[in-house]
C-alpha positions as CSV (number, residue, x, y, z in Angstrom):
1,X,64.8,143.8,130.6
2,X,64.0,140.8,132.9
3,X,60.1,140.9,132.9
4,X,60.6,138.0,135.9
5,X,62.2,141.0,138.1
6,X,59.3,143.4,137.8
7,X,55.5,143.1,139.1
8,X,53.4,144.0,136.6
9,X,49.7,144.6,136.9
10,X,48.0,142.7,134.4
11,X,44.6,144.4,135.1
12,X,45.7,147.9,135.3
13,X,46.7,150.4,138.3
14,X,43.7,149.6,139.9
15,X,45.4,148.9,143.4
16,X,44.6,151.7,146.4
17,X,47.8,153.4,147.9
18,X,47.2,152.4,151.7
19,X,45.2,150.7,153.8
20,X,43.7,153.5,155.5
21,X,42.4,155.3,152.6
22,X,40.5,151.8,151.9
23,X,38.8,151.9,155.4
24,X,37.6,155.8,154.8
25,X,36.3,155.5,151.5
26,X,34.2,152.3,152.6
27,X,33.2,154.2,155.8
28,X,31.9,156.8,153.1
29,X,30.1,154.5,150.9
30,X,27.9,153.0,153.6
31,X,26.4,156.8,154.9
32,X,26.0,158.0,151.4
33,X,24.5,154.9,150.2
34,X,21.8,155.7,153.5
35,X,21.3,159.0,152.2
36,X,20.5,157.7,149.0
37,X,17.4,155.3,149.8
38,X,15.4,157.8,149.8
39,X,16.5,160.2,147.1
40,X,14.6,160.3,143.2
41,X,14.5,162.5,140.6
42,X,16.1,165.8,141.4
43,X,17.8,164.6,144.5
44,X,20.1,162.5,142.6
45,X,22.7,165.0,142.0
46,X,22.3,166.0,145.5
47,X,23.5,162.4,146.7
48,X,26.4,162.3,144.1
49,X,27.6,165.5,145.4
50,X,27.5,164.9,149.1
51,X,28.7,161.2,148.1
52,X,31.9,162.8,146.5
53,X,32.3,165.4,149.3
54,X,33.0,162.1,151.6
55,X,35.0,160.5,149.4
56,X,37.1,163.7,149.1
57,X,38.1,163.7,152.7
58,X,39.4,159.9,151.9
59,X,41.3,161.0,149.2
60,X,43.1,163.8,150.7
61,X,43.8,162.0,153.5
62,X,45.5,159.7,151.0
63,X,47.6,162.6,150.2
64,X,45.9,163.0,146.9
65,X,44.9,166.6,145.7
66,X,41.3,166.7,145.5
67,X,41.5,170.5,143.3
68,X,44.0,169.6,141.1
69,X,42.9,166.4,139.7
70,X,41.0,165.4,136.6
71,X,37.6,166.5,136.1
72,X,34.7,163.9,136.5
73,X,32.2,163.4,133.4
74,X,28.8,164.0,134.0
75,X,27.8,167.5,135.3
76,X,27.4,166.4,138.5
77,X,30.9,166.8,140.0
78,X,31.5,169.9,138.3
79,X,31.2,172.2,142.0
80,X,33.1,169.5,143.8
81,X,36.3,171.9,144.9
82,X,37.1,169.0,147.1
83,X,36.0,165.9,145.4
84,X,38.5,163.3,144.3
85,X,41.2,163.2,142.2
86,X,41.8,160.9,139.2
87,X,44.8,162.0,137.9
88,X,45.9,160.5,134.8
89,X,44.0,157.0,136.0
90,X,46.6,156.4,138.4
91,X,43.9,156.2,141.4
92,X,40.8,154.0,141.4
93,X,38.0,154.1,143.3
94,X,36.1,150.7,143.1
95,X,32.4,151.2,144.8
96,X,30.4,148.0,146.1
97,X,26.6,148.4,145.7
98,X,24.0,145.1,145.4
99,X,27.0,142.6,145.3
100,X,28.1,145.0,142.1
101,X,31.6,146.1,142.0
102,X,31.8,149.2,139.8
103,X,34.8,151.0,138.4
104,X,35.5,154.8,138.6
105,X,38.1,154.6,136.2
106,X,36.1,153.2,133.3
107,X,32.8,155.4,134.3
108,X,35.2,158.9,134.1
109,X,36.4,157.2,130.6
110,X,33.4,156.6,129.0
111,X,31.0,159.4,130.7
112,X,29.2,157.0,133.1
113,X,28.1,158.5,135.9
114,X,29.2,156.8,139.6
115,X,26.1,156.2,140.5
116,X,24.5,154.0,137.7
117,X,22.0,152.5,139.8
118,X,19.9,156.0,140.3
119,X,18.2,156.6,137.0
120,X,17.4,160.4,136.0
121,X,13.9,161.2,134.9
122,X,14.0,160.5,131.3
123,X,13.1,163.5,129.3
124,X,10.3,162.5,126.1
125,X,12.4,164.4,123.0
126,X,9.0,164.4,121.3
127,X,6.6,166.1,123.6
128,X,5.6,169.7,123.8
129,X,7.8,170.4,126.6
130,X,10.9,170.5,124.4
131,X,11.1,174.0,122.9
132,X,14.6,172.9,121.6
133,X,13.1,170.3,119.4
134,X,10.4,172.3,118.4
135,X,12.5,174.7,117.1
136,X,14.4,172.4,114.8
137,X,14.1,173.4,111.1
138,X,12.4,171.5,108.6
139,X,15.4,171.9,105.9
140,X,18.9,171.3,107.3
141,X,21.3,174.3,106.9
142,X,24.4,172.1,106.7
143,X,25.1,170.5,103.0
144,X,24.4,166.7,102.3
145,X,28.2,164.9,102.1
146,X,29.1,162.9,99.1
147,X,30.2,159.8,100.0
148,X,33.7,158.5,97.7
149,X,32.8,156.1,95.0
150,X,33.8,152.6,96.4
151,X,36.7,150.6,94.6
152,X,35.7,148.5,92.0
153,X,34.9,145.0,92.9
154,X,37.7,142.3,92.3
155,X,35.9,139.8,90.1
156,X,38.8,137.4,90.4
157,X,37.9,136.2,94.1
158,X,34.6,137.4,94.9
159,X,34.5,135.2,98.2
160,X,36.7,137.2,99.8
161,X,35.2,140.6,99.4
162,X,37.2,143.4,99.1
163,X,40.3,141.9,100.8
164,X,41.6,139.9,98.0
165,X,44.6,141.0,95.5
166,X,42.8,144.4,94.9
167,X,40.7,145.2,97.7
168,X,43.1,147.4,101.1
169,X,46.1,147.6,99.3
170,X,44.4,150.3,97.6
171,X,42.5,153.6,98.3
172,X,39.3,155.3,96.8
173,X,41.5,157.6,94.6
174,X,42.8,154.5,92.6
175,X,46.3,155.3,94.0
176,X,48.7,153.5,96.4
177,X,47.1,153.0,99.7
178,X,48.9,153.3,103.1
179,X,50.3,149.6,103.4
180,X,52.7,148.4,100.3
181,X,50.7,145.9,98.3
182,X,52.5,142.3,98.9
183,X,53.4,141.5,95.3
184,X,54.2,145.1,94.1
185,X,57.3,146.7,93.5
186,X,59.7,147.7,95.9
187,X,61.6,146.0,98.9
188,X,58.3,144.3,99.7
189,X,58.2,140.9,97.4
190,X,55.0,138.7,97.3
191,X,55.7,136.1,99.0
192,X,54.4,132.4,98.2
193,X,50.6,132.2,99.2
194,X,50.7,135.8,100.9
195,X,46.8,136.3,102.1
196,X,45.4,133.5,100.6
197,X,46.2,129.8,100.6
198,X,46.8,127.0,98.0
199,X,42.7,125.7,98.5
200,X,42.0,128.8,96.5
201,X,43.9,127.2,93.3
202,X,40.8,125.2,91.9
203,X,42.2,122.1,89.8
204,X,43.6,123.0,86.1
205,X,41.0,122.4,83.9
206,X,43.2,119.1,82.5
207,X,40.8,116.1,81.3
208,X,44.3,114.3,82.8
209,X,44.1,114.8,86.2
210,X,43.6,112.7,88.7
211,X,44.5,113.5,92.2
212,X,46.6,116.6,94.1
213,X,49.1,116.4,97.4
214,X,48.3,120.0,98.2
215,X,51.6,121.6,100.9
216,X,49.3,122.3,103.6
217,X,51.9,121.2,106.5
218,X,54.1,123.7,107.4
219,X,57.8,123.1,108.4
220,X,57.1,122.9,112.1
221,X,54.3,120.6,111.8
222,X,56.7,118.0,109.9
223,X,59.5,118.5,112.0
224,X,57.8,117.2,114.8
225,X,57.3,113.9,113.2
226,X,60.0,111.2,113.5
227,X,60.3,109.1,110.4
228,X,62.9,105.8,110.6
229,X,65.3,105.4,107.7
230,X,67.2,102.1,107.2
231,X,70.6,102.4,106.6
232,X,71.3,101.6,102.7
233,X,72.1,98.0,101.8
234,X,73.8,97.6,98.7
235,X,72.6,94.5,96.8
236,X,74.1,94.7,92.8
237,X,75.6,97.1,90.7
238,X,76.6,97.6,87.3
239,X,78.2,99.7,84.7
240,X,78.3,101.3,81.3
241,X,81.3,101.8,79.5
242,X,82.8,104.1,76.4
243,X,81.0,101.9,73.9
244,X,77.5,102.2,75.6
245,X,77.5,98.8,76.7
246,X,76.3,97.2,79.7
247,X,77.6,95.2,82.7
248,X,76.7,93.8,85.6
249,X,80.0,94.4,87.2
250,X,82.1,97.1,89.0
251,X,84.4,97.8,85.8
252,X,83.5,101.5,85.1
253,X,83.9,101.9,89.4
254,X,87.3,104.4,90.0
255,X,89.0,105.0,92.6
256,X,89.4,108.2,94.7
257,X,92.8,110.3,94.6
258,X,93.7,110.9,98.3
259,X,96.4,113.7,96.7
260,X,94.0,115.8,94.9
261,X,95.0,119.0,96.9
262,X,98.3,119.1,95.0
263,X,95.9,119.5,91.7
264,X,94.9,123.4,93.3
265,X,95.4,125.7,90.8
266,X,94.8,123.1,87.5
267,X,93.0,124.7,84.7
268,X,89.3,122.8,84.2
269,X,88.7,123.9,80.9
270,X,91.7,121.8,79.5
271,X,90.3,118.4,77.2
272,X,86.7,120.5,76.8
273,X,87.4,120.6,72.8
274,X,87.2,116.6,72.9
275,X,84.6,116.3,75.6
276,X,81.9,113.8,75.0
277,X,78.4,114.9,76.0
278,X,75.8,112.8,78.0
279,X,73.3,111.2,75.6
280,X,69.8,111.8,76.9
281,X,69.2,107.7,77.5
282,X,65.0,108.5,78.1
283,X,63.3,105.0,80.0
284,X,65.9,102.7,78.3
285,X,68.2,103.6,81.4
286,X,65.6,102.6,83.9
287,X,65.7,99.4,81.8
288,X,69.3,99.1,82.3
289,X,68.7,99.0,86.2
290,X,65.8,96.5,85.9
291,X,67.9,94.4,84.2
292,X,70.5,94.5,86.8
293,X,67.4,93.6,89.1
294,X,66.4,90.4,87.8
295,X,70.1,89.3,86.9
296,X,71.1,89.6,90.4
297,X,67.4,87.6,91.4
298,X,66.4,90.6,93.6
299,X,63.0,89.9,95.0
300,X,60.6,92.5,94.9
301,X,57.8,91.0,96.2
302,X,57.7,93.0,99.6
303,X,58.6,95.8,97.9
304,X,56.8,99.3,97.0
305,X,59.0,101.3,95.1
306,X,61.2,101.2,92.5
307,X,63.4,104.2,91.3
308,X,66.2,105.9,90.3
309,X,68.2,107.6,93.8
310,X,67.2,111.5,91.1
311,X,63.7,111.0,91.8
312,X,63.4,110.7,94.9
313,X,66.6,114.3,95.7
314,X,63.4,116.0,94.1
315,X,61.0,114.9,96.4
316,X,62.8,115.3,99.5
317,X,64.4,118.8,98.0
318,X,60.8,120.4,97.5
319,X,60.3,120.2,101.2
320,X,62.3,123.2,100.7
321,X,62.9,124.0,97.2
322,X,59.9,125.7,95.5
323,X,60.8,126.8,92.6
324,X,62.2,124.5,90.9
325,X,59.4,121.9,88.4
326,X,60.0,118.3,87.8
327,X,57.8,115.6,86.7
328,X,58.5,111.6,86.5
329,X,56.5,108.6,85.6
330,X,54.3,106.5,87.7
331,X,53.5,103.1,86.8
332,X,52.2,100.2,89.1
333,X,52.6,96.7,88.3
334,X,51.8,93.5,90.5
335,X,51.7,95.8,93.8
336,X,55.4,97.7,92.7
337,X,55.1,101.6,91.6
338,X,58.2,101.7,89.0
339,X,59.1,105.7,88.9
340,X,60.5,106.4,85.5
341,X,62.7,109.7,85.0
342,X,61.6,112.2,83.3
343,X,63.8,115.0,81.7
344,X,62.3,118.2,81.2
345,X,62.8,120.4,77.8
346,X,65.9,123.2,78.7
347,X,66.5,126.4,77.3
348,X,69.6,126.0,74.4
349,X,72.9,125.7,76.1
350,X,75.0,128.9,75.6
351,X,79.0,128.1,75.3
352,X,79.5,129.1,79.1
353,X,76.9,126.5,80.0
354,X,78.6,123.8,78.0
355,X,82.1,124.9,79.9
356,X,80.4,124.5,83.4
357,X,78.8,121.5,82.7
358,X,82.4,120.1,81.8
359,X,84.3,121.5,84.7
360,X,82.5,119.3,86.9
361,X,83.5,116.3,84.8
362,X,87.1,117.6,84.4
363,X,87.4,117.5,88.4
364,X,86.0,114.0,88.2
365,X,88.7,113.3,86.3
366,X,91.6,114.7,88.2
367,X,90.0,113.5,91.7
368,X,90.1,110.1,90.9
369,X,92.9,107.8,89.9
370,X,93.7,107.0,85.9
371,X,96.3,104.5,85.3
372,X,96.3,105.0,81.5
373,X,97.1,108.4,82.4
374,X,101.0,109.3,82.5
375,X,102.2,111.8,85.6
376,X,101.9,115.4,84.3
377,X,99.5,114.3,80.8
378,X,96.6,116.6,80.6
379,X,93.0,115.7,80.8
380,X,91.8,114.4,77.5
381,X,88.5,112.6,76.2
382,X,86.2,112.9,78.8
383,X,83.4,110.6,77.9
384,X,79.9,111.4,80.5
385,X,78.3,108.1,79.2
386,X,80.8,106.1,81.3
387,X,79.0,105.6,85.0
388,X,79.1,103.1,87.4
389,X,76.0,102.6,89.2
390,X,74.7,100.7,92.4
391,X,71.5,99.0,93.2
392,X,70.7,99.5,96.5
393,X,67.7,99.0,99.1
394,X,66.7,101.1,101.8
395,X,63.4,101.7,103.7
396,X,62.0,105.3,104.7
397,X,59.0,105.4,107.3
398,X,56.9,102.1,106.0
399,X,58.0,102.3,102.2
400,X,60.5,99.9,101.3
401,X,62.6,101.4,98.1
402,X,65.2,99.6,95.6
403,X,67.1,102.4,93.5
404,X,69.7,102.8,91.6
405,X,72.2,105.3,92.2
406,X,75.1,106.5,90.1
407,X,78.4,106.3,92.3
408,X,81.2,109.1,91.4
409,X,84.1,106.8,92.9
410,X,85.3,105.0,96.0
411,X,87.6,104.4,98.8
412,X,88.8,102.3,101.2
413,X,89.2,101.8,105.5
414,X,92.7,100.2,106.8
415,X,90.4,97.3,107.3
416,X,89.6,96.9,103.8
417,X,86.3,97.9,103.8
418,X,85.2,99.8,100.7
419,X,82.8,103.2,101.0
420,X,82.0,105.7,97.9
421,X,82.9,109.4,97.9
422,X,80.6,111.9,96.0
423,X,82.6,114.9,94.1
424,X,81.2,118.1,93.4
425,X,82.0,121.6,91.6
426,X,80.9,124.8,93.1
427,X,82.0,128.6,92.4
428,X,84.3,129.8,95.1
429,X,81.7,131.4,98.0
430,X,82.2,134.8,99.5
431,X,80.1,136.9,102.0
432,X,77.2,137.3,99.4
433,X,76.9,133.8,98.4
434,X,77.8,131.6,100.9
435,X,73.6,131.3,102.8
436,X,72.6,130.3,99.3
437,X,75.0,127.4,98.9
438,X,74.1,126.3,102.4
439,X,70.8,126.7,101.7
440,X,69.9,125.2,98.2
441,X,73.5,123.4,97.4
442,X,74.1,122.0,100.9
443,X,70.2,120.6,101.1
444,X,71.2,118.5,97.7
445,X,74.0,117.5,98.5
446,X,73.2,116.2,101.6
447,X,70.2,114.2,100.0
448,X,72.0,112.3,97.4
449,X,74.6,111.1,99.6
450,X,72.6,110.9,102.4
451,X,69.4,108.4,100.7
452,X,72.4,106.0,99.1
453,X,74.3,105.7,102.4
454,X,77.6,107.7,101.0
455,X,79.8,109.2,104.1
456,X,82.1,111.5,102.3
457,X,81.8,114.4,100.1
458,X,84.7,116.4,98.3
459,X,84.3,119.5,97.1
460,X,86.4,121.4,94.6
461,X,85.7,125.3,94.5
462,X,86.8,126.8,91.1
463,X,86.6,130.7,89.9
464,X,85.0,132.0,87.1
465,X,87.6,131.2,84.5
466,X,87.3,127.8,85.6
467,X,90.6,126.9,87.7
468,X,90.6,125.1,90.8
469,X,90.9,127.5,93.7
470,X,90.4,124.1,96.5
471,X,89.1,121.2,97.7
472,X,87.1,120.7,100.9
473,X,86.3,117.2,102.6
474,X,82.8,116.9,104.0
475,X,81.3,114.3,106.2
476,X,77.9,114.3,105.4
477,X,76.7,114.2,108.8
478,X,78.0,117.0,109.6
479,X,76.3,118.9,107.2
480,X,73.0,118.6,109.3
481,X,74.9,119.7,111.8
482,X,76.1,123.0,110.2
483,X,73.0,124.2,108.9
484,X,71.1,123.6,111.9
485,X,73.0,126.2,113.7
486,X,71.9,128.8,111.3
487,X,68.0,127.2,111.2
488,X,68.0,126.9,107.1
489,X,66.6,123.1,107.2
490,X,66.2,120.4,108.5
491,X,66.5,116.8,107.0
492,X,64.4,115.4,109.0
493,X,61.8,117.8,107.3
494,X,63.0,116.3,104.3
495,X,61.9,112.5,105.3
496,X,58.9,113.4,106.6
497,X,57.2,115.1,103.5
498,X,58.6,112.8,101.2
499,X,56.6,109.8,103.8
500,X,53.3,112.2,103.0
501,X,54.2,112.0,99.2
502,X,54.5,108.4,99.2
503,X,52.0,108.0,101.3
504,X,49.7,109.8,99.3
505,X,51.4,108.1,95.7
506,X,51.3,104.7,96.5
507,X,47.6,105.2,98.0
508,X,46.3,106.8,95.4
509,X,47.5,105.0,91.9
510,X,46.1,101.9,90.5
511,X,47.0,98.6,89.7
512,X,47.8,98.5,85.9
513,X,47.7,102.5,85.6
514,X,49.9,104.6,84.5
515,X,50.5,108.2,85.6
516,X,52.8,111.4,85.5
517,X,53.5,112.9,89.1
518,X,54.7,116.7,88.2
519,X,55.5,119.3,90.3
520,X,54.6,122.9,88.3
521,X,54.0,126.8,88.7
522,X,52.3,127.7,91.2
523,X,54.7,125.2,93.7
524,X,51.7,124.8,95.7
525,X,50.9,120.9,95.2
526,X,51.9,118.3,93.4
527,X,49.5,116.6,90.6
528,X,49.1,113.3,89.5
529,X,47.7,113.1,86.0
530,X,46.8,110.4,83.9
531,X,49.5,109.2,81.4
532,X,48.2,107.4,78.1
533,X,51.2,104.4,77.8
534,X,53.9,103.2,79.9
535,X,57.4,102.5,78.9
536,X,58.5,99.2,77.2
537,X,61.1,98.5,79.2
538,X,58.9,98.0,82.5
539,X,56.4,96.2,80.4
540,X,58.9,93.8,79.3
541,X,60.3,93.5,83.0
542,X,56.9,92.4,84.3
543,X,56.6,90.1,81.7
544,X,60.3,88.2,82.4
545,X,59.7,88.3,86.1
């Protein structure tokens, strides 16, 4: 329905159906309000009446009927054959009086009577006169109610009264009151913060804490700020090869296979029995990248963070992502916060987790080009440690950033100029899964490629048994562009909460402190606690700088 194409009366059907009937019932305002001057007492009714026997001529002129209309409240009106009609509301009389404009409608609908300017004689309840009050019986026949025993009080937020987690999701029975409590069972699923904010979570009582970013900006409020992000600059790189060894080269860098389509259908669990696992590195791979950072005599002078590319997918995926916890290390030297990587403790692999961990390596494998590999030679000893990595430098709002980011392998333009493809694994989507992996999957994949400047993406969708079903080529500017139709998130959401974060970090730490920014049940802030040491190898790259 077009509401444009309609008149609608915002104040009610308060209009009169002609101009005529407005001219009458004025004419019989002005002789009943002469009758009236000198009417008190008793002759009040006597005015109403003839008052509405005047109006009734105007309203059946009007071609309203006076008999079968809506009774008036009040008494007075009750012989008036041919008063006037309210039916249903649909006609109002509006009567001037004193530069007073008074309603019929509303004094039928709440038992006023027309003329509220004559006052009856007020009748005294208390003296003699009133037999029917002297007659009232010292003991009440009627029984005394019992009033229900209220609910008992909720003790867990007593500043809100009986509207907290207990309080009108229940009734005085103790059973299920008429509206589904929020976080009880059923199709109704608490949602995050439902009734109550994140200022009711008082601080953890943690002699370690310091400071809290609490999520208080919601998702329109960020997207309306425009943060500027400098296009990545790559300035070193290096890698690690099968031995563990570092170098400050582009050795361990491969080379994208244009033909993986005709690999559709190739088993990835093939070489898993000699698979080599990733060793858990802890801060000496952040002292790998420093390294690489003062042998390639990159200034950081005018710089604010350093980092690994992982920490900062976290930040910008909680804009989002609230369920998942991470922590990392914060440690300020000579005006430079150095974020160290933390790895949280995971549950024991099981032997399916191990396989889908190696399936995405596998497809590195066959996505990029081996020359020590022979045409049709299966996939054998696929080592994780090996990684090429570059160092690059980027700027988001006012924060300029040097990370490191691990690069899956590369191509090249007609002109020569080289650009790095990221490769992922995901399960083949159908109708039930494909909003999640635009949602969650999408959102991370676009960060990582999208903070370190990397224009491509290739995916290869495998099934449950672990064979290559098919590849997909994605630009990752088109990602935005994909979800954006469906309103699941926005990057520039992203960018704009991780500026309030390191806003907030870089504000808040200290020169020569050291800290642990985590990010932990119940997703409503993130905490900075004190940390009691910071790691060697940022100690000893201060010291050589």
């Amino acid at each position: 329905m077009d509401l444009s194409e309609q008149e609608v009366d915002l104040f009610g059907d308060l209009e009169f159906e002609n101009e005529d009937t407005h001219k009458k019932e004025e004419d019989s305002q002005q002789s009943s309000s002469s009758s009236s001057s000198s009417s008190s007492g008793g002759s009040s009714s006597s005015y109403s009446s003839s008052n509405r026997s005047s109006s009734g001529g105007a309203g059946s002129g009007s071609g309203s009927d006076s008999s079968g209309g809506g009774s008036v409240s009040g008494g007075a009106a009750g012989g008036d054959g041919g008063g006037r009609a309210v039916a249903g509301a649909e006609e109002v009389e509006e009567e001037e009086d004193n530069g007073e404009v008074k309603s019929s409608y509303y004094n039928q609908q709440y038992g006023y009577d027309d003329d509220y300017n004559v006052v009856e004689e007020d009748k005294d309840l208390f003296g003699s006169d009133n037999e029917e009050y002297i007659k009232t019986q010292i003991a009440s026949p009627f029984p005394v109610p019992v009033l229900p025993q209220p609910p008992p009080r909720n003790t867990n937020n007593p500043s809100r009264g009986g509207f907290g987690r207990g309080g009108r999701w229940q009734n005085d029975r103790g059973g299920a009151g008429i509206l589904p409590r929020p976080g009880g069972p059923g199709p109704f699923a608490q949602r995050q913060n439902y009734g109550y904010g994140s200022k009711f979570y008082a601080p953890r009582n943690d002699e370690r804490f310091v400071s809290e970013l609490k999520f208080s900006k919601s998702e329109e409020t960020l997207s309306r700020k425009v943060i500027a992000f400098q296009e990545p600059s790559e300035l070193g790189c290096y890698s690690r090869v099968e031995s563990g060894e570092v170098y400050f080269d582009d050795s361990s860098l491969r080379l994208f296979k244009r033909l993986i389509t005709e690999d559709v259908g190739a088993d990835l669990n093939q070489g898993f029995d000699t698979f080599i696992e990733k060793k858990d590195l802890g801060s000496q791979g952040f002292g790998d990248l420093l390294a690489c950072i003062r042998s390639k005599n990159i200034p950081l002078q005018n710089m604010h963070f350093v980092t690994y590319r992982n920490n900062l997918n976290k930040i910008l995926a909680t804009a989002y992502l609230r369920h998942e916890p991470w922590e990392m290390g914060v440690h300020k030297r000579k005006g430079v916060v150095y974020l160290d990587v933390h790895k949280l403790p995971e549950r024991p692999q099981s032997e399916l987790d191990r396989r889908r961990c190696y399936w995405g390596y596998c497809f590195e494998t066959l996505a990029t080009e081996d020359p020590t590999r022979d045409d049709g030679e299966g996939i054998h000893d696929v080592n994780a440690n090996v990684e090429y990595c570059s160092v690059i430098k980027t700027k988001l709002g006012a924060h300029r950033i040097l990370m490191g980011a691990e690069m899956d392998c590369c191509d090249s333009t007609d002109e020569g100029r080289r650009f790095y493809v990221e490769l992922k694994t995901s399960r083949e989507l159908d109708y039930h899964t494909e909003e999640r992996f635009e949602r969650e999957k999408l959102l991370k994949f676009w960060i990582q490629s999208f903070l370190a400047g990397v224009p491509y993406i290739v995916i290869g969708y495998r099934d449950d048994s672990g064979r290559l079903v098919r590849t997909e080529r994605l630009r990752t500017k088109d990602i935005t562009h994909r979800v954006k139709m469906k309103n699941y998130w926005q990057g520039g959401v992203c960018l704009a909460f991780a500026d309030e974060v390191l806003c907030w970090l870089y504000g808040t730490v200290k020169e020569n402190e050291d800290y642990i920014l985590q990010f932990a049940a119940p997703f409503t802030r993130l905490e900075l606690l004190q940390a009691q040491s910071c790691p060697q190898e940022i100690t000893d790259h201060v010291q050589q700088l």
